[in-house]
C-alpha positions as semicolon CSV with decimal commas, in nm:
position;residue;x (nm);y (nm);z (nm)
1;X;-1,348;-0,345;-0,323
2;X;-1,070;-0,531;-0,130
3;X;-1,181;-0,725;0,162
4;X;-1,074;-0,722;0,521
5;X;-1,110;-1,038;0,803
6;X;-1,092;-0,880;1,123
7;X;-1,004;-1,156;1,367
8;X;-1,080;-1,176;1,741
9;X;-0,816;-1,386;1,907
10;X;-1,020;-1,458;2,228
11;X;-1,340;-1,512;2,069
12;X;-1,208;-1,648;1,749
13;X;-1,504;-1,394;1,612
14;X;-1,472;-1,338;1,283
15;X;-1,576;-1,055;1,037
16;X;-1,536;-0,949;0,692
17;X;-1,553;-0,600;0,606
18;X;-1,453;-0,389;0,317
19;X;-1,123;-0,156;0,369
20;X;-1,190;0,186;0,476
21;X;-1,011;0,497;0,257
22;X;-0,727;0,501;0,473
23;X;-0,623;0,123;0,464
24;X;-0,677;0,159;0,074
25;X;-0,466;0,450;0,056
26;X;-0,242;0,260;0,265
27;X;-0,270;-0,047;0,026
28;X;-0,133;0,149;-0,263
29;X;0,119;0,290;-0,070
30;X;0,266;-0,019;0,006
31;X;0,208;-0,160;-0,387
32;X;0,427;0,107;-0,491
33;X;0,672;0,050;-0,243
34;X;0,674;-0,306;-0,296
35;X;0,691;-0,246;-0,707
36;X;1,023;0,006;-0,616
37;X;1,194;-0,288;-0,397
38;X;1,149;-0,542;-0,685
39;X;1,295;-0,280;-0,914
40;X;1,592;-0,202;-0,705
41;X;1,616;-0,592;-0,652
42;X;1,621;-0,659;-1,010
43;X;1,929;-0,329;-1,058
44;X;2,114;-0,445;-0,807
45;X;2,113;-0,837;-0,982
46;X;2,185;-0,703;-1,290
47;X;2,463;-0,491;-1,163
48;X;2,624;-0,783;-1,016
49;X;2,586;-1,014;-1,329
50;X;2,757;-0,722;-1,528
51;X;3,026;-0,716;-1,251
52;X;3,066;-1,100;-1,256
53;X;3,078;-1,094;-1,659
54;X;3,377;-0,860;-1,674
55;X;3,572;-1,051;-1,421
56;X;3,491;-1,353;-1,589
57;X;3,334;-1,612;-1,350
58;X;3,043;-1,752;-1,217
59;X;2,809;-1,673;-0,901
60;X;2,921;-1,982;-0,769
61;X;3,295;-1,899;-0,799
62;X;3,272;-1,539;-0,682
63;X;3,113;-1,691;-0,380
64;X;3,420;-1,920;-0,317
65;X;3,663;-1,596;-0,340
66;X;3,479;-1,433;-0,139
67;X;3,308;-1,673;0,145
C-alpha cells in the first residue's frame, strides 16, 4: 500500500500512515491524468516536427522566424 507522511509544521511531528480509499482513488485519478498530459505532450511534438518537416527547417530556425 502507498504510504503517506503527514507533517506538522509547528511541531515538526511526523507520521506515516497508509492512504485511505479516497486519496488512492484520488492517486489513480491523477496517474491517468498525468499518463493523458504526456500523451497530448508527445501529439502535440510530433505534430510540430511534421509541421517543421514540410516547411523544411529546423526548431531552431522556426524559432528565429518566429521570436
Amino acid at each position: 500500500m502507498t504510504k503517506v507522511t503527514d507533517i506538522n509544521g509547528i511541531t515538526g511531528e511526523q507520521v506515516v500512515r497508509d492512504m485511505n480509499a479516497d486519496e488512492l482513488a484520488q492517486l489513480e485519478l491523477d496517474k491517468v491524468a498525468a499518463k493523458e498530459v504526456a500523451k497530448a505532450q508527445a501529439d502535440k511534438a510530433t505534430a510540430r516536427q511534421a509541421v517543421l518537416d514540410r516547411l523544411g527547417i529546423t526548431a531552431d530556425e522556426a524559432a528565429l522566424l518566429l521570436g
